[in-house]
N, C-alpha and C positions, 0 to 999 in steps of 0.2 A: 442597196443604194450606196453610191459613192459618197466620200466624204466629200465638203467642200475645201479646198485647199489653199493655202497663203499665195500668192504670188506676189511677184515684184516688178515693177514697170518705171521707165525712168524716161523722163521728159527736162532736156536740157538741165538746168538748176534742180531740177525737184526730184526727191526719189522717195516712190511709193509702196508700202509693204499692206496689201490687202488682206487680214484675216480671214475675211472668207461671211458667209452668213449669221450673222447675228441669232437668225431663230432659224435652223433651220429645218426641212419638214421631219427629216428622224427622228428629230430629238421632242420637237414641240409638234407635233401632230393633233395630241389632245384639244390644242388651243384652235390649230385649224377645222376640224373636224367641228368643234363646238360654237367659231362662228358661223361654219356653213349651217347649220342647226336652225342656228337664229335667224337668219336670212331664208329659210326655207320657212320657218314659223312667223317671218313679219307677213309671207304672202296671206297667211289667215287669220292675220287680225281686223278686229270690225273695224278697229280707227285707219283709216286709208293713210291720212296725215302721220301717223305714228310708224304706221307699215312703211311707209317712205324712207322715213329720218331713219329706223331703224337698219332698213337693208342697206342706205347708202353709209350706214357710221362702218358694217360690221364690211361692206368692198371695203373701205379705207384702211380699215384696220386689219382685213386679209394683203392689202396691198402695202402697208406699212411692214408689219412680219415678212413678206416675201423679198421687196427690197431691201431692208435692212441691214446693213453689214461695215463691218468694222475695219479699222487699220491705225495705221500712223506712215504721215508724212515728215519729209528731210529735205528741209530747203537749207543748198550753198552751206551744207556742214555747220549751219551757225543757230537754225534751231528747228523743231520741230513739234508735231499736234497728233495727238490721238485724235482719231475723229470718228463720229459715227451717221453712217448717212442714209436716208431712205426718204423714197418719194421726190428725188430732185434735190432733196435738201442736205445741210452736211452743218454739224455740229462738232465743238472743237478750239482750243484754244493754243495760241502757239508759244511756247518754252524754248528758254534758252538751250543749245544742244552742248551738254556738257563735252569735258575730256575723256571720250568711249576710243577703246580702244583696239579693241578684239571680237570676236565672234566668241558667242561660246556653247554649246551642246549641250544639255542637260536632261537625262534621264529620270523620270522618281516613279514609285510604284503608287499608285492613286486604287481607290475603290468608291465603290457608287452603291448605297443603300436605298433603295426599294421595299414598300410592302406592299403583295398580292393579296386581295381577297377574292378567295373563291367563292362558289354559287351558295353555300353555306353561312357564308358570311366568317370564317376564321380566316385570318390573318397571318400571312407566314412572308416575314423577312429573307430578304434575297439580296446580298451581297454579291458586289460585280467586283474584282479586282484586274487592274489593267494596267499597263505599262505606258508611257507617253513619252516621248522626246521635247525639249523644246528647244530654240532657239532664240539666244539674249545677244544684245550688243551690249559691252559691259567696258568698264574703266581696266585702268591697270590693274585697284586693289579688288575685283569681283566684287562690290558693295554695290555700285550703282551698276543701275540697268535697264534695256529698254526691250518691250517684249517683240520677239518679230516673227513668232510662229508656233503652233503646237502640232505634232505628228505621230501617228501609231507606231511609225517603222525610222529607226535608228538614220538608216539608209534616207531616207525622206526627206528628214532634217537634214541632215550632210549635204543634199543635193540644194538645199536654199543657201545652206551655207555659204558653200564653193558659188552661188551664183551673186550673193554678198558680196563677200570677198572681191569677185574681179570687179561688183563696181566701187565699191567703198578702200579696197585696197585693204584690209583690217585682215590679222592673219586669225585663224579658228584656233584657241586653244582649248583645256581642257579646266572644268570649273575648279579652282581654285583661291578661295578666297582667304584672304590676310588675317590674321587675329586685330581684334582690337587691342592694343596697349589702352587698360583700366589703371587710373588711381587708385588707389588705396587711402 
């Protein structure tokens, strides 16, 4: 199964970086799979009334996870919103857009902890380690930052980058952040 991926879409004033699905089915299957479950089980329940309300909460709530999905908006350089939308609807509030200046790439090694239990009931821990790329629009000093994408392949990100870049104009450096000067 494909990953879902960031895309960027720009409408006169506004510009939009899509994250992509919120829940999506590779990752959260469990949760689909267990409300079709219940929707299958309201059909045999004695209370018809109950059978109802139930199979119509758990569509909604199949249909909330499906649409679901994330991003942040940039209107006119002057501010913008994280938002998260599903069902028509869009949550979200809008911030000043600081002084961002550059693109920037960042690689980190991440891993993902799992426990399996097999038909015996013993439990054996399973570590996943992975590489991810992401892509920040960040100030001059690398301190502030705003997220505009995460990617498997190095190549990936770069290509959102460069598609950044020709609209925002902001050149792609490389992460570099400032020391803080501390008191003593």
């Amino acid at each position: 199964m494909q990953k879902d991926k960031p895309t960027i879409s720009q409408n006169n004033n506004l510009i939009e970086i899509n994250h992509g699905k919120r829940f999506p089915f590779g990752k959260s299957y469990p949760l689909y799979i267990f409300l079709f479950l219940v929707m299958i089980a309201s059909f045999f329940s004695p209370l018809l009334s109950l059978a109802i309300a139930f199979f119509f909460v758990s569509v909604l709530l199949v249909l909330f996870l499906y649409t679901a999905n994330t991003g942040i908006v940039i209107r006119d350089r002057k501010e913008h919103k994280f938002y998260m939308r599903a069902l028509g609807f869009e949550i979200g509030t809008w911030e000043k857009f600081r002084n961002f200046s550059c693109l920037v790439l960042k690689t980190t090694s991440k891993k993902r902890e799992n426990t399996l239990v097999n038909q015996y009931g013993h439990a054996a821990q399973v570590i996943e380690r992975f590489k991810t790329t992401e892509v920040y629009m960040m100030d001059s000093s690398h301190r502030k930052k705003i997220f505009c994408g995460s990617f498997d392949s190095y190549e990936e990100a770069k290509e959102l980058a460069k598609k950044l870049n020709l609209i925002l104009g902001y050149p792609i450096e490389k992460f570099s952040p400032q020391r803080i000067q501390r008191r003593r």
